[in-house]
C-alpha positions as semicolon CSV with decimal commas, in nm:
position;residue;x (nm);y (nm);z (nm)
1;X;-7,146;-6,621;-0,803
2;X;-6,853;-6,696;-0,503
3;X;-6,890;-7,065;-0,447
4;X;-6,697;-7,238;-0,113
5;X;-6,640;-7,565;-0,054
6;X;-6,759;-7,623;0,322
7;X;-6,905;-7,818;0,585
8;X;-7,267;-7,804;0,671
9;X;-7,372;-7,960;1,029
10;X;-7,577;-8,281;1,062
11;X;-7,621;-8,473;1,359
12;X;-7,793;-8,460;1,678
13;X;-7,707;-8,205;1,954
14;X;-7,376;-8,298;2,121
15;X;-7,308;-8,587;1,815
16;X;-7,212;-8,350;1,537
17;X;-7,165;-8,479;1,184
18;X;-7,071;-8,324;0,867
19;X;-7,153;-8,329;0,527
20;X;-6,832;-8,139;0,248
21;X;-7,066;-7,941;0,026
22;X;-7,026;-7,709;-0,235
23;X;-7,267;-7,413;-0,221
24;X;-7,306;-7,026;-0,305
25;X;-7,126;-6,854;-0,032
26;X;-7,480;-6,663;0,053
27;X;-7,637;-6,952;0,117
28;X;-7,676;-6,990;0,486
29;X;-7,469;-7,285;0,679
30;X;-7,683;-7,571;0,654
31;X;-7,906;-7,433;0,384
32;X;-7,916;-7,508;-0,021
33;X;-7,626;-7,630;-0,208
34;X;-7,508;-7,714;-0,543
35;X;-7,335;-8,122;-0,452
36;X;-7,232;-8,330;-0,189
37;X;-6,871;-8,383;-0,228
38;X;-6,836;-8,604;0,126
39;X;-6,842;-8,661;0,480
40;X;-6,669;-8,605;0,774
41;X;-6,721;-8,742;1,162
42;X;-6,518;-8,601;1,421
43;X;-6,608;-8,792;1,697
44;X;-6,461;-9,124;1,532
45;X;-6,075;-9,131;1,648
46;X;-5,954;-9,112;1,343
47;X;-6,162;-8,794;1,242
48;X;-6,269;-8,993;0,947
49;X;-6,321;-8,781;0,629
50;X;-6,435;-8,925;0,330
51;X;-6,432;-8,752;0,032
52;X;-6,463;-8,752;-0,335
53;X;-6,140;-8,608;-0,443
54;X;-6,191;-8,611;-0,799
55;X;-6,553;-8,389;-0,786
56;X;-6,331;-8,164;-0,537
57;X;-6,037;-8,110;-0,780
58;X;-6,295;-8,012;-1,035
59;X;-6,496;-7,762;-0,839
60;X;-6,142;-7,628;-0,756
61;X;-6,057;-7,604;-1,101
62;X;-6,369;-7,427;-1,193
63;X;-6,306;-7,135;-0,879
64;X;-6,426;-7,326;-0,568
65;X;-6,282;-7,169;-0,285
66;X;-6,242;-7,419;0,007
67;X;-6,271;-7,300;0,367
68;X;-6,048;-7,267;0,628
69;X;-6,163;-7,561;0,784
70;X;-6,193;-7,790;0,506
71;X;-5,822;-7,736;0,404
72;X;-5,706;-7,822;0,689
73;X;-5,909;-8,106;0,723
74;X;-5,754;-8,217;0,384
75;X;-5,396;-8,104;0,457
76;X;-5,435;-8,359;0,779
77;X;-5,562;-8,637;0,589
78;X;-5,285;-8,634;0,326
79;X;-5,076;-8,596;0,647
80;X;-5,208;-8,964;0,777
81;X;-5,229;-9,096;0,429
């Protein structure tokens, strides 16, 4: 079983929200997962993510494969600190 680490959408139309989720990478986008690791809100200046980072280091450590997107999303908020 591939499991990603990835966002699935929330929100209304034109007020997107996020939720980081780790699910079976044939389940579709905002369908079934396996835990809510965090959220994210672009449309707050900041881009505020919030995240648990110790659930995310263990689903890395068991094979998680984060997405594109939710890397960089992490590499930029160790960037701000």
């Amino acid at each position: 079983m591939a499991v990603r680490i990835r966002l699935q959408r929330r929100g209304s139309t034109k007020r997107p929200f996020y939720a980081v989720v780790v699910a079976d990478a044939k389940m579709p986008r905002d369908g079934r997962f396996l835990e809510k690791l965090g959220t994210y809100n672009p449309l707050k200046e900041s881009d505020k993510l919030d995240l648990l980072m110790e659930r995310y280091n263990h689903w890395v450590g068991v094979g998680a494969i984060p997405t594109a997107t939710v890397a960089s999303l992490l590499k930029r908020a160790a960037a701000v600190g």
